[in-house]
Structures are given as C-alpha cells and as structure tokens.
DOBARO-646316 format. One line per field, with one value per residue (C-alpha): residue number from 1; chain; x negated, y, z; residue in one letter. Coordinates in nm, 4 decimals, padded with zeros to 6 digits. Layout:
DOBARO-646316
num <- [NUM,...]
chaine <- [A,...]
xx <- [X,...]
yy <- [Y,...]
zz <- [Z,...]
residu <- [A,...]
This chain:
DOBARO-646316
num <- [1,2,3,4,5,6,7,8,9,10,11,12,13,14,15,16,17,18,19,20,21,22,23,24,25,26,27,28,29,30,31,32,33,34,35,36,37,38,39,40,41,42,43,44,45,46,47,48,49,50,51,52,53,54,55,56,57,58,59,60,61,62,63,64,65,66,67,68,69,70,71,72,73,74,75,76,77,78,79,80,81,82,83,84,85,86,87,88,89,90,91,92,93,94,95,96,97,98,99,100,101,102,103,104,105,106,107,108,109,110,111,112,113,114,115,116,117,118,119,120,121,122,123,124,125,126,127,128,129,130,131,132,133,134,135,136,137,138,139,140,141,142,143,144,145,146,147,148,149,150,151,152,153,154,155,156,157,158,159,160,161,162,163,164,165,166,167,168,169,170,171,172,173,174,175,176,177,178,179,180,181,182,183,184,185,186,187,188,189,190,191,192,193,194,195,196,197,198,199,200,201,202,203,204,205,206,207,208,209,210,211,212,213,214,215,216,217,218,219,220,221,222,223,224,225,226,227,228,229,230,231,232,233,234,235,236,237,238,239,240,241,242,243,244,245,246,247,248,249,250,251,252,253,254,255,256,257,258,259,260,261,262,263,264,265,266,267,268,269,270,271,272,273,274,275,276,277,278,279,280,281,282,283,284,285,286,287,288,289,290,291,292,293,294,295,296,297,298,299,300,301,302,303,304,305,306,307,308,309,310,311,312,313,314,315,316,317,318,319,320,321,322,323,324,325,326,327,328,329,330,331,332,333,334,335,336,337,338,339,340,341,342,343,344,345,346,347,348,349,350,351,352,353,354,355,356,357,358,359,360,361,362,363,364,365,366,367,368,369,370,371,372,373,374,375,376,377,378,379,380,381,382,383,384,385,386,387,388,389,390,391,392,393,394,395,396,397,398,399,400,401,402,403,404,405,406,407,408,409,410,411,412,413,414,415,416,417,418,419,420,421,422,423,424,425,426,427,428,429,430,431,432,433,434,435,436,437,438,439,440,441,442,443,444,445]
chaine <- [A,A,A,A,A,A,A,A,A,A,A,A,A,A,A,A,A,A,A,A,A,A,A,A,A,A,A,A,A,A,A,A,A,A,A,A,A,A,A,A,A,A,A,A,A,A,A,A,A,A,A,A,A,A,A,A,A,A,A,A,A,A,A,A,A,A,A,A,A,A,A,A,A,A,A,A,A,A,A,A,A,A,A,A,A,A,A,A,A,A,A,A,A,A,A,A,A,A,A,A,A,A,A,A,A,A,A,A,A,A,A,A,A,A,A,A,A,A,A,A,A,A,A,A,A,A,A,A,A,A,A,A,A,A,A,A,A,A,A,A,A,A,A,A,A,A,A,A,A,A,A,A,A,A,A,A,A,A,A,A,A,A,A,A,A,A,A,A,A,A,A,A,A,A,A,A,A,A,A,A,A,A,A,A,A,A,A,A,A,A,A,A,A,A,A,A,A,A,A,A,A,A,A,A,A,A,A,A,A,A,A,A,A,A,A,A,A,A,A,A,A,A,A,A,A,A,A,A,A,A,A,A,A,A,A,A,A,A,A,A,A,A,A,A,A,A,A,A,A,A,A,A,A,A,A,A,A,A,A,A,A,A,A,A,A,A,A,A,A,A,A,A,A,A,A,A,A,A,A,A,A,A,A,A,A,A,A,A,A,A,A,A,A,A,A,A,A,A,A,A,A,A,A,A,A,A,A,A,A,A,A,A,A,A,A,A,A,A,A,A,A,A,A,A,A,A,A,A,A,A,A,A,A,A,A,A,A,A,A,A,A,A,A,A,A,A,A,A,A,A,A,A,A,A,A,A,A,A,A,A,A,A,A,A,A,A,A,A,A,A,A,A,A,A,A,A,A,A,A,A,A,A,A,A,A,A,A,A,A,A,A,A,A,A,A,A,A,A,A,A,A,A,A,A,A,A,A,A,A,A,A,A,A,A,A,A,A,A,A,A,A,A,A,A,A,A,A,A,A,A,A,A,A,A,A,A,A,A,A,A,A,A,A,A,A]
xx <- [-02.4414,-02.5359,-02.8338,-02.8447,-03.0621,-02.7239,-02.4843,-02.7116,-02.7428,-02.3493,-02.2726,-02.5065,-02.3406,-01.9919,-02.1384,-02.2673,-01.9111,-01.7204,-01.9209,-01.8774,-01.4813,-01.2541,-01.0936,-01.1828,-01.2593,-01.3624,-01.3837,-01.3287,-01.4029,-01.1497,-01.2305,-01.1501,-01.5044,-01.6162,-01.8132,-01.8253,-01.7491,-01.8397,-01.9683,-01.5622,-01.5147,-01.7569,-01.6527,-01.3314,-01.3878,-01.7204,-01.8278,-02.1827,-02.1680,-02.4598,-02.1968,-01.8557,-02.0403,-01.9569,-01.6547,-01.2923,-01.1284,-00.9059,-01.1647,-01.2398,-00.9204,-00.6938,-00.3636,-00.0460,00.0020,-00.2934,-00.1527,00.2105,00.2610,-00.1251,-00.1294,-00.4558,-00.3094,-00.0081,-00.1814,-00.4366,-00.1981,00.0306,-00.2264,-00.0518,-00.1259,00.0636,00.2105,00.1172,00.2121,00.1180,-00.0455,-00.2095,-00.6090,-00.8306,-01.1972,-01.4867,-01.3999,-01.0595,-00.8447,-00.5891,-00.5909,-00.2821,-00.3809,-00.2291,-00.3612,-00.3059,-00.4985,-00.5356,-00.6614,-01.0574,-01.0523,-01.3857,-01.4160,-01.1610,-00.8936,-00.9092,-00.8696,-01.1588,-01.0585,-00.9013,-00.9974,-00.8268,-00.8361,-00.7329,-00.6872,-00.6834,-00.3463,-00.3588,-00.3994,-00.0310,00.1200,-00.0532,-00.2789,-00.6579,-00.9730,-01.0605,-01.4101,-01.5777,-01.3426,-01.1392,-00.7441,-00.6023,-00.4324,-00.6925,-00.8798,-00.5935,-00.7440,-00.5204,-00.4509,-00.2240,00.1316,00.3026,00.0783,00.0666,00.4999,00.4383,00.2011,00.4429,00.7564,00.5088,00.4312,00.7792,00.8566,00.5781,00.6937,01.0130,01.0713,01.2138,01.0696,00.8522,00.8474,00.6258,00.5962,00.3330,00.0993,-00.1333,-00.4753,-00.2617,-00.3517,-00.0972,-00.2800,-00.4120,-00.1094,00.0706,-00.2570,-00.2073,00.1573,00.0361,-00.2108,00.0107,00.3003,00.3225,00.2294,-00.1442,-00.3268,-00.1700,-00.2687,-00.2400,-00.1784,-00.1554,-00.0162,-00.0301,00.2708,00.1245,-00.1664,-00.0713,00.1896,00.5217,00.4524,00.0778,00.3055,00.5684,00.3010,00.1331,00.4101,00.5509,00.3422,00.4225,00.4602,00.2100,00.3630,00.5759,00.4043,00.1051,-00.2097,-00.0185,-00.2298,-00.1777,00.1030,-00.0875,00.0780,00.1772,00.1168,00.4204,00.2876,-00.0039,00.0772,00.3279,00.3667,00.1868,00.2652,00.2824,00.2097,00.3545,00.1709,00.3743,00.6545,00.8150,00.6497,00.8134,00.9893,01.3777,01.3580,01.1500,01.2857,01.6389,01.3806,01.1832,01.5790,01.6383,01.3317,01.4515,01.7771,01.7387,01.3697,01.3577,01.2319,01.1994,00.7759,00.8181,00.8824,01.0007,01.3851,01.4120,01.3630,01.0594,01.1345,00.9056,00.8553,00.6729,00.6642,00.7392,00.5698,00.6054,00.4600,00.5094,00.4129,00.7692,01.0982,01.3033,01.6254,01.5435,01.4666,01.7600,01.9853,01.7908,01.8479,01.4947,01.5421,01.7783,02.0359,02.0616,01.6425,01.6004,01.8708,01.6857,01.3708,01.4094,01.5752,01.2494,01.1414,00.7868,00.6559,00.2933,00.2586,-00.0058,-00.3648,-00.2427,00.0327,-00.2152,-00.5291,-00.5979,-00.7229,-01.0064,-01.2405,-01.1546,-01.1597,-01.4553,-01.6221,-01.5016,-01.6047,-01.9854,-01.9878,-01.9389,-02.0817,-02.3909,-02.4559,-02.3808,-02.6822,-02.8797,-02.8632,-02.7860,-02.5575,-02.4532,-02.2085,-02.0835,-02.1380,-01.8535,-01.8442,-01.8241,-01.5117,-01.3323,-01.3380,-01.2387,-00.9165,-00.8440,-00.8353,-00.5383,-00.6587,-00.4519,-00.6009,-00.5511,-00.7838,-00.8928,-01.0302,-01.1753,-01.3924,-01.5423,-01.6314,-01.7925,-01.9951,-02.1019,-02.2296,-02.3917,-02.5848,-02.7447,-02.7892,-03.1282,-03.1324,-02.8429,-02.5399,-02.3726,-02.4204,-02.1652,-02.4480,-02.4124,-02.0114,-01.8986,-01.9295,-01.5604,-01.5518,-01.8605,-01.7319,-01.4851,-01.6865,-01.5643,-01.5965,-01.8101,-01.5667,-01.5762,-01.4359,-01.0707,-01.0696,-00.7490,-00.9103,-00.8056,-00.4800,-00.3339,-00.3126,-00.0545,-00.1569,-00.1148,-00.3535,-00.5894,-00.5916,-00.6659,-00.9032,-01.0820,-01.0684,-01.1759,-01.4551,-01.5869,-01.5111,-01.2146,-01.4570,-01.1891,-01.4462,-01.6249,-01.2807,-01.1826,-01.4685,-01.4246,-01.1098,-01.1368,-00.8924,-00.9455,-00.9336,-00.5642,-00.4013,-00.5831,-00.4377,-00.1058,-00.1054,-00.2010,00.0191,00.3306,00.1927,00.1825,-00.2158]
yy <- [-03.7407,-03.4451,-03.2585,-02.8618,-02.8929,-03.1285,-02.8770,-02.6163,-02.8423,-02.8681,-02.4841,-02.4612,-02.7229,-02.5946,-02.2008,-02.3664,-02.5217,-02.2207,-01.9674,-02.2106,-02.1864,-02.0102,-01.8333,-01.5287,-01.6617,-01.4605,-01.5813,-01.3542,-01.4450,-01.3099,-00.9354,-00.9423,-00.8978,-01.0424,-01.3379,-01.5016,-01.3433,-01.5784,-01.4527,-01.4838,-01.2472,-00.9896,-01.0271,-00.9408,-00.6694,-00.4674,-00.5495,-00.7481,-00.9732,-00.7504,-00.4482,-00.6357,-00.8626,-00.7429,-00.5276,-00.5344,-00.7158,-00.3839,-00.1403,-00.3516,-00.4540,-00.1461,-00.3332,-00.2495,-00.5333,-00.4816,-00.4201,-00.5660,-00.8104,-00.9519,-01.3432,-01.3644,-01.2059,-01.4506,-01.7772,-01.6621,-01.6011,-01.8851,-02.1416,-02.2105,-02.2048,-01.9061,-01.9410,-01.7534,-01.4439,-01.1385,-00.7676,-00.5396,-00.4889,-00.1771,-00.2392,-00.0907,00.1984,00.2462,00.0542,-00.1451,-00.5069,-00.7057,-01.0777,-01.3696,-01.4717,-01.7220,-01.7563,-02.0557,-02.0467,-02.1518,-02.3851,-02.5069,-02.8351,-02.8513,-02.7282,-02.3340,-02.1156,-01.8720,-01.7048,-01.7262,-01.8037,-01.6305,-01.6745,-01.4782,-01.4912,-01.1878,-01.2310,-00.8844,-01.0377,-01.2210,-00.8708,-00.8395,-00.5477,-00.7047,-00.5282,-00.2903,-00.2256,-00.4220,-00.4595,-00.1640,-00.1826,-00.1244,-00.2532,-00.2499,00.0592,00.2266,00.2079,00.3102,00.1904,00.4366,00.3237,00.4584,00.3449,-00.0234,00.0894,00.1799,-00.1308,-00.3525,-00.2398,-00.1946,-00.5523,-00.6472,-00.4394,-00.5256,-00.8656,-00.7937,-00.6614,-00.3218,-00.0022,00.2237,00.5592,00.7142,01.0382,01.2576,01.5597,01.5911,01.3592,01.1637,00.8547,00.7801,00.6096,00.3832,00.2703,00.1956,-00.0346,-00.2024,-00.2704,-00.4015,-00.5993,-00.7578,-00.8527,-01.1494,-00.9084,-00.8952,-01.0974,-00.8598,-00.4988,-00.2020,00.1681,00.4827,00.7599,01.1315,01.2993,01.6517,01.5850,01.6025,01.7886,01.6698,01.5506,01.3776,01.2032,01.0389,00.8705,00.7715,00.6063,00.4455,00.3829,00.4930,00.3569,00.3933,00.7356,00.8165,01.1383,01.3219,01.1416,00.8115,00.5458,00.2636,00.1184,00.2394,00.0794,00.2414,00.2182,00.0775,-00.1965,-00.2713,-00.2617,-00.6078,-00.8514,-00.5673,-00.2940,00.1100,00.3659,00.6906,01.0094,01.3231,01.2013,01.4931,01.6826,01.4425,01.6198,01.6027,01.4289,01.1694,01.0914,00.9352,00.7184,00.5639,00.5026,00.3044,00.0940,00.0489,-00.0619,-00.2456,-00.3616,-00.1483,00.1155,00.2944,00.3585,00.6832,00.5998,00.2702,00.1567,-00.1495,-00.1382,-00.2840,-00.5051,-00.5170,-00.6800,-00.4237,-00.3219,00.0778,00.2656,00.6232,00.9002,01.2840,01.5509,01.7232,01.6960,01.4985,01.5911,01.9330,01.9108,01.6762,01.9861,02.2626,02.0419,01.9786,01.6301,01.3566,01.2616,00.8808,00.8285,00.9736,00.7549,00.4524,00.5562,00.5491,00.2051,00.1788,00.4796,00.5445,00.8640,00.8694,01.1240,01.4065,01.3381,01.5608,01.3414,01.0969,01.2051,00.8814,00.7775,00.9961,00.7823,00.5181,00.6668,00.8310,00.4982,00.3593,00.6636,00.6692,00.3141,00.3320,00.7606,00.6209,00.3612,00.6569,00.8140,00.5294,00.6684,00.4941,00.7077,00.5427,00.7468,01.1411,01.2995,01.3218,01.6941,01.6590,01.4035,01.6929,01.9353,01.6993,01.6380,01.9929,02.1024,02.0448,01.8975,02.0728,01.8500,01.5555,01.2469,01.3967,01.6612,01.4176,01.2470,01.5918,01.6764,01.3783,01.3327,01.7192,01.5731,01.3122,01.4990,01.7007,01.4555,01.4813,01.1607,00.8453,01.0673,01.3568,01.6602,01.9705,02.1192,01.8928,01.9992,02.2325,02.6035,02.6432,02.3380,02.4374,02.7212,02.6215,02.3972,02.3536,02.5985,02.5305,02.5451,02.8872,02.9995,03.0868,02.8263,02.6323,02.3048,02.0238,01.8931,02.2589,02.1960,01.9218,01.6622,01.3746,01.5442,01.5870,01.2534,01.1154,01.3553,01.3070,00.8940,00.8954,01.1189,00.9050,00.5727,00.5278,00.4475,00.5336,00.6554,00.9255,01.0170,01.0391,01.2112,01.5086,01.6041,01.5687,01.3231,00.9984,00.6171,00.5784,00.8728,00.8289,00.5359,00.6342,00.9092,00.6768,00.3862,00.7538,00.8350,00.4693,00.4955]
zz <- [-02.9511,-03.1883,-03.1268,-03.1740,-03.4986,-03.5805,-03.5434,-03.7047,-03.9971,-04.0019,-03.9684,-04.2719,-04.4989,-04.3939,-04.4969,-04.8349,-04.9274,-04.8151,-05.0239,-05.3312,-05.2948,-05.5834,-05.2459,-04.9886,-04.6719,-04.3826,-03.9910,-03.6791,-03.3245,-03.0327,-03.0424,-03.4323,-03.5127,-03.8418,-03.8164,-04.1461,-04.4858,-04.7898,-05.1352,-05.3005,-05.0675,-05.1371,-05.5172,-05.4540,-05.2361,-05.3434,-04.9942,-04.8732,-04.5849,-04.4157,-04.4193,-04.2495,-04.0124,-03.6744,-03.7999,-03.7037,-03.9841,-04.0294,-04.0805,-04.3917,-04.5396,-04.4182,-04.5265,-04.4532,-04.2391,-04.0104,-03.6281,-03.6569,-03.9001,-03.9687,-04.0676,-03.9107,-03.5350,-03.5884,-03.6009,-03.3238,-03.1131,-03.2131,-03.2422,-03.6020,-03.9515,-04.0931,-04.4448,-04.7830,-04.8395,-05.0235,-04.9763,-05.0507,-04.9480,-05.0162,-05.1722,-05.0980,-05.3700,-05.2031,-05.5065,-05.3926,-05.4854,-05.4421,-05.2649,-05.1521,-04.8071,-04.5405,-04.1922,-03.9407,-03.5552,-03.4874,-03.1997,-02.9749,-02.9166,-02.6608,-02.8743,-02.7173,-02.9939,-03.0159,-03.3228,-03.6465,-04.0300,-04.2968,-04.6878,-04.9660,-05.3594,-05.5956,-05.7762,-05.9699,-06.3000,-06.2432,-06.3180,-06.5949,-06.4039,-06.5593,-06.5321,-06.8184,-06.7564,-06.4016,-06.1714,-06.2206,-06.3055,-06.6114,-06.9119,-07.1600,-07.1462,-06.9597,-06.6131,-06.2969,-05.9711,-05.8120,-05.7355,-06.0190,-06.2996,-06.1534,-06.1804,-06.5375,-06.6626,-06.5307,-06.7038,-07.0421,-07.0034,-06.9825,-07.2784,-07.4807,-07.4695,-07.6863,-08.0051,-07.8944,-07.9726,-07.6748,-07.6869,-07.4178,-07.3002,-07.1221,-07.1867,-07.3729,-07.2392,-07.0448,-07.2480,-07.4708,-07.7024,-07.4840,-07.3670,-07.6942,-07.8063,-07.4366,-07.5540,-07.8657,-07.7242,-07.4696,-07.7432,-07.9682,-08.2579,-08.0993,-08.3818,-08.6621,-08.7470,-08.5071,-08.7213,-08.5718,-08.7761,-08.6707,-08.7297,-08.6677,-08.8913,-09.2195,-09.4603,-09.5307,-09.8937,-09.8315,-09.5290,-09.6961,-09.8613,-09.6432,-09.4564,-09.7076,-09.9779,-10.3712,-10.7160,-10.9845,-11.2165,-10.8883,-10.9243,-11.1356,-10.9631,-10.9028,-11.1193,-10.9455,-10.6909,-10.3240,-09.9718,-09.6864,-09.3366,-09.2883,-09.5311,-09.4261,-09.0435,-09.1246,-08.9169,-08.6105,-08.4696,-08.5723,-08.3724,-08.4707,-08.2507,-08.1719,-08.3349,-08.2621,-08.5552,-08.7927,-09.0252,-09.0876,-09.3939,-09.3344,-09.0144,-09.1670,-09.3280,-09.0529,-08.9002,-09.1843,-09.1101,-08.7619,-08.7943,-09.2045,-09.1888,-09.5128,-09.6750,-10.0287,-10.1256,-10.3611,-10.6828,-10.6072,-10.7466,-10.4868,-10.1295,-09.9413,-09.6582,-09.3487,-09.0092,-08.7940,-08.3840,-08.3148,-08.0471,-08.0424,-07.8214,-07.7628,-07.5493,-07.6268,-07.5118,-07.8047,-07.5919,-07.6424,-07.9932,-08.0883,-07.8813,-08.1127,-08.4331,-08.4711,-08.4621,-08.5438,-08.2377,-08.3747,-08.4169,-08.0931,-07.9423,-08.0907,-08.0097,-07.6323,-07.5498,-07.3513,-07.2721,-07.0193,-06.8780,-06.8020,-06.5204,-06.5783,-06.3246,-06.0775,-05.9369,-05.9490,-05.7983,-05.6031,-05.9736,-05.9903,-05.8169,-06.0407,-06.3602,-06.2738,-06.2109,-06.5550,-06.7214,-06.5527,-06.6807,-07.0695,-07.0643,-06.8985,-07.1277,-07.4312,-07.2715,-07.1448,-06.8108,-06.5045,-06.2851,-05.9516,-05.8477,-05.7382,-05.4866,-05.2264,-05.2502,-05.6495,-05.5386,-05.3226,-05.6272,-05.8436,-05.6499,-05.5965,-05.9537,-06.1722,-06.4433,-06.7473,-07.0085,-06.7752,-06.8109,-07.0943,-06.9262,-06.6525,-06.9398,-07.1005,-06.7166,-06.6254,-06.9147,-06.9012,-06.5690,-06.6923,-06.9429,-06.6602,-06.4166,-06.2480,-06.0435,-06.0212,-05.8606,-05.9688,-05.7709,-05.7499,-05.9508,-06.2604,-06.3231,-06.5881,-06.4506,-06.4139,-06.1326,-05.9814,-05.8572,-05.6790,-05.4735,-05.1338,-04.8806,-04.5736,-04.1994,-04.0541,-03.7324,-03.8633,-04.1344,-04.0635,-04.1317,-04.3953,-04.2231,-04.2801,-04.6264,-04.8042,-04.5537,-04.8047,-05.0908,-04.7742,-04.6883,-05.0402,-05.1222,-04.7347,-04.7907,-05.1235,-05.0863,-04.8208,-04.9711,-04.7904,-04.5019,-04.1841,-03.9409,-04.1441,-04.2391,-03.9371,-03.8010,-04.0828,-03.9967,-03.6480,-03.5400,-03.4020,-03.6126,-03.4520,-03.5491,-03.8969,-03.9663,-03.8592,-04.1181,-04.3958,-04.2782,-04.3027,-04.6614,-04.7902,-04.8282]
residu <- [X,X,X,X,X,X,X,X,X,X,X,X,X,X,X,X,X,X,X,X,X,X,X,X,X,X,X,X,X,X,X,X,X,X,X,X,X,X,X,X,X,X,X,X,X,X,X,X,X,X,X,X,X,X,X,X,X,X,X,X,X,X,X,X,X,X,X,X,X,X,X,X,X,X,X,X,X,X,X,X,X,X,X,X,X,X,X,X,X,X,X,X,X,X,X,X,X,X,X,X,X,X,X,X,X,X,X,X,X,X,X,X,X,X,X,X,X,X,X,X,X,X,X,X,X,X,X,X,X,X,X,X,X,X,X,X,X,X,X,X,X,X,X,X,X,X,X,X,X,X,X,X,X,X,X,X,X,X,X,X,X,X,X,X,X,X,X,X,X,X,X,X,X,X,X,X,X,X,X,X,X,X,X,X,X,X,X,X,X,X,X,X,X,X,X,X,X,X,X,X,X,X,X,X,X,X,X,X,X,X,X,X,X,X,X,X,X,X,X,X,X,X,X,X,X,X,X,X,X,X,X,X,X,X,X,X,X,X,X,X,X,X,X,X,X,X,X,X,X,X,X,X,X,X,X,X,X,X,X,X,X,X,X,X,X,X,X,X,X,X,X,X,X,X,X,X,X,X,X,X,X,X,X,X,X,X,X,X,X,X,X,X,X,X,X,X,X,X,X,X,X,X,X,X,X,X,X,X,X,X,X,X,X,X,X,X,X,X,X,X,X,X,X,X,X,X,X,X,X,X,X,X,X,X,X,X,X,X,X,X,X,X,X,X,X,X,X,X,X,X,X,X,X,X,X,X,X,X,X,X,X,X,X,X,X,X,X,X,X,X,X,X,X,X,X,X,X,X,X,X,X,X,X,X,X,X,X,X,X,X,X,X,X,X,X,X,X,X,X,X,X,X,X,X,X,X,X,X,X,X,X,X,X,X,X,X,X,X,X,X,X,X,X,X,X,X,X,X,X,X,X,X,X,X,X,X,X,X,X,X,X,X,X,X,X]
C-alpha cells in the first residue's frame, strides 16, 4: 500500500510532466478555486501561479462562456469529458486571446468527482493574428487586438494571398503603412522587393520618373537609361501613398499597368512589361474626388476590388494599453531605459482624449513620456502638457460618477486602467463583481 511520502512523490512527478506539456492546464477543486496552474499556462496568460492559486477560475479567464456554457462546469457536473471547442480568454493585460480548450472531471479514489481539469491551446496564430513585438497582436508591426482590427487582419490575410490590388483607407497615423508591408509580407510576393512611393511628395515631372523609369536623351540630364520603381519593385509589391494626389496624367498610366502589365519609361518607343503587387492608401475620399473629376472613375474602380478601412484610435481605445506596451518596448530600448509600465491614471487620460493624429500621436506621447520618466512607470506628470491637463478629476459630492458617462467607454477605460482586474473595477465604480460582469458580458468585453 502507498505511503504518504508515495503519493507526495507522485503529485510531484505528475506536476513535473504537466508543466513540461505544449498545453494550458489548470485544476480547480469544487468551489472553482484554482488549484493547479502549470508554467504553459502562465505563458499564455501573463499570469504566475502565486497570483491565480486560490482564485475562481473566472476572475482569471473572464470568457464569455464563464457561468452558462463553461466546459469546465459541464464535465464537473456531468462527470464527462467535454469536447474541444473554442473562445476567447483575457490575459493579464486585458488582450483577448482566442484558445481552444477542453476540461475533464477530477475524481478521488472512489470515483467522486472533486473537481475538474481543464486545458487550453493558444490558436491565435491560425488566423494569421502573430505577435509583433512579445506577446502582443499584430500583423507585423501592426499591433491590435480590438474586435475590428482582428476583423481587418483577417480579411488582409485573405487578400494578401491573391494577386488583387488593396487599397486601404484611414486618417492620417492610422498605420497605413504598416498594413500594406503586412500584406506584402503575408503574400507569395514576400521574398521580392517592397517600394513605397509618395504620391504627395514630389512634382508631377520628377514623378513620372520615378515611376517609370526613362531612356538615356529622354530629356536634357538623361545620360544613361535609369529604372523605375515600377522596375525595380518586379516580381514584389508597390506601395503607392496618398494616391489620391496622383496626378491626372499619370494616373491613365498606372491603369495601364494594372490591367496590361505594361508601361512606357519616358523616352522609351516599346513598352516595358512587369509583374508587380499594388497596394494603395489614402486619407481622402476617391469617391469624392472621382465625383469632382479629380480622379479617374475606371482607376478608382480598380483600385478598390479589396478595399479596407482602418478605423481612427478613438473607435478603438481598448488598443491603448496594447500599443502602449509595444511602444514602451522598442522607445525604451531607443533610450536604454526600462519603463514597466503607466500609471493607471496616465491610462484614463489616455482613453479620454481623441487622438487626432491617431497612433501616431500615441507614439510622440509616449515617448515624450519616456524621455522624462523619473523611475520604471509613467506618471500623469511625464505626458505632454496638453494631456496633463486634463488629468482626471478627483469624485466630489455632485460628481455624477463614471457610469453617467458612455457606459461602454467607462468600462474600457475603468478595466483597462486596472488591468482588467474585476474587483478593483468593480470597487471604483461602485458596483458589485455581478453586475460588473453583466455589463461587460452586454458590451461584448
């Protein structure tokens, strides 16, 4: 019969070759209190085993399955293995990770279930979503978590699979760029070149050659044949900025590259032919400008067979967090400064300004605070003067408290200031864990 030092000696081994599995695995007992968590686990969600040991499984995960449809409640209370299936989970930083989990019962040694096991894989890489920097979400150095970006990178890595032009659209600093190298990146046109060109950054005449390259004598300083981007972008992809500033004439050019795989370099009494990718981005409305004559009905029309919208940082303000985390990451490093984190009062002015110059504007900010950072976290102190003033006013008696305003921005801005941690939230705006999580479960958070 085993002794106790036995069945120490086997609760040890079996804690070895769980925390050496490619999987989550976590154990609850009865009252859904965390019992085991193993280290796959705390990978995947930022937390240590010291800070979820002895928590209710949902004050961890906060999926939207927790209280009706949980795996883990089902095979407790079935006694059954429950089947795969997928969700989403919240980290410790409050970005949602999409998993695949299943969950058995725990039974004694008389075959009384006394809790449950449950293990889960992170599956956000199978659509395409892969860390950009750590373990934050992005395509490439496009990082985003929020429900409409992880929208957008999945149609751009549908459509960067094809040979179909992208146009995207946004204002300016919503990241643009970014997202056309992601699309390049993703396509079978990654090992060739990638060329942007500026259309709003030079003059007609210096871009036509440019783009298409010229003939030796095709005009006064032409001594020798020079290629274009067009050219020397074969075989990759070209990335034409504000395309909207593309002038008239050189825009039933670039149509004739789209739909002939040709062009004319100046000077030149034969056509070039060429195998390149278009992307194209503007902060302008082609539809207007096409209506206004300003641009060409057909290259617009061709330009937007897949057409994406980047929304501006204030319809997505659960990103801040997260960008702000991928910016103190590569800023800090700029600096040689390690900077842990901000300060959740720099967090809840962050989310209530607008952000005109978008993520742009994000980046300047934090690395203004990271230039005067006195210790490892940003402080309401370190933000550009225009921010720090409106730092958040302290309750007074007829304050109408946070719910009053747009209770969904409140939310957000409450749970990501306090690291999505439900009872601090809870506690600052004065409702109780239940009725919290109702509100989230309303708002899809």
């Amino acid at each position: 019969m085993p002794q106790d030092g036995d069945d120490a000696m086997s609760r040890e081994n079996l804690a070895r070759v769980l925390d050496d599995m490619g999987l989550g695995v976590f154990t609850v007992d009865e009252d859904w209190n965390i019992r085991f968590f193993n280290r796959e686990a705390e990978r995947i969600t930022g937390y240590s085993r010291d800070e979820v040991l002895g928590k209710k499984c949902h004050e961890v995960f906060y999926t939207q399955n927790c209280h009706e449809r949980c795996q883990l409640r089902q095979a407790i209370q079935t006694g059954r293995k429950s089947g795969k299936t997928r969700l989403d989970i919240r980290d410790k930083s409050g970005r949602r990770l999409a998993v695949e989990v299943s969950a058995a019962p725990l039974t004694d040694a008389a075959g009384a279930v006394v809790g449950g096991v449950e293990t889960f894989l992170d599956v956000s890489g199978t659509n395409a979503v892969r860390p950009a920097a750590g373990r934050s979400h992005g395509l490439d150095e496009f990082v985003g978590a929020d429900d409409a970006i992880l929208r957008l990178f999945e149609t751009l890595t549908l459509a960067a699979g094809t040979t179909a032009p992208i146009l995207l659209l946004g204002e300016t600093g919503t990241g643009k760029d970014l997202l056309a190298r992601a699309a390049h990146s993703l396509s079978h046109r990654r090992d060739g070149p990638f060329v942007k060109i500026n259309c709003a950054a030079l003059p007609e005449n210096l871009l036509e050659s440019e783009l298409f390259g010229y003939k030796k004598g095709a005009f006064t300083d032409a001594r020798a044949d020079k290629p274009g981007i067009l050219q020397t972008a074969e075989g990759g992809t070209v990335f034409f900025d504000e395309i909207g500033e593309l002038p008239l004439s050189l825009q039933a050019k670039l149509l004739q590259v789209m739909e002939e795989k040709r062009f004319h370099p100046l000077g030149a009494t034969s056509p070039r032919t060429v195998d390149v990718r278009l992307v194209a981005a503007t902060n302008r409305s082609l539809k207007t400008l096409a209506a206004e004559g300003k641009f060409r009905d057909d290259l617009y029309f061709r330009l937007r067979v897949l057409e994406l919208e980047i929304p501006p940082l204030r319809k997505r303000r659960s990103d801040i967090p997260l960008l702000i985390e991928h910016f103190l990451k590569h800023i800090g490093e700029m600096y040689h400064k390690r900077i842990a984190g901000a300060d959740p009062a720099v967090i809840k002015i962050l989310y209530r300004h607008d952000f005109p110059g978008n993520v742009r504007e994000l980046l300047h900010v934090v690395e203004h605070a990271v230039i005067l950072a006195k210790d490892d976290m940003l402080h309401t102190g370190d933000l550009p003067p225009y921010l720090a003033q409106s730092a958040p006013r302290k309750a007074v008696a007829d304050d109408p408290g946070p719910l009053a305003r747009s209770e969904r921005d409140c939310l957000v801005e409450e749970l990501a200031a306090h690291g999505w941690n439900m009872a601090q939230t809870a506690k600052t705006l004065g409702v109780n864990r239940s009725t919290l999580w109702r509100k989230m479960k309303k708002y899809g958070l």
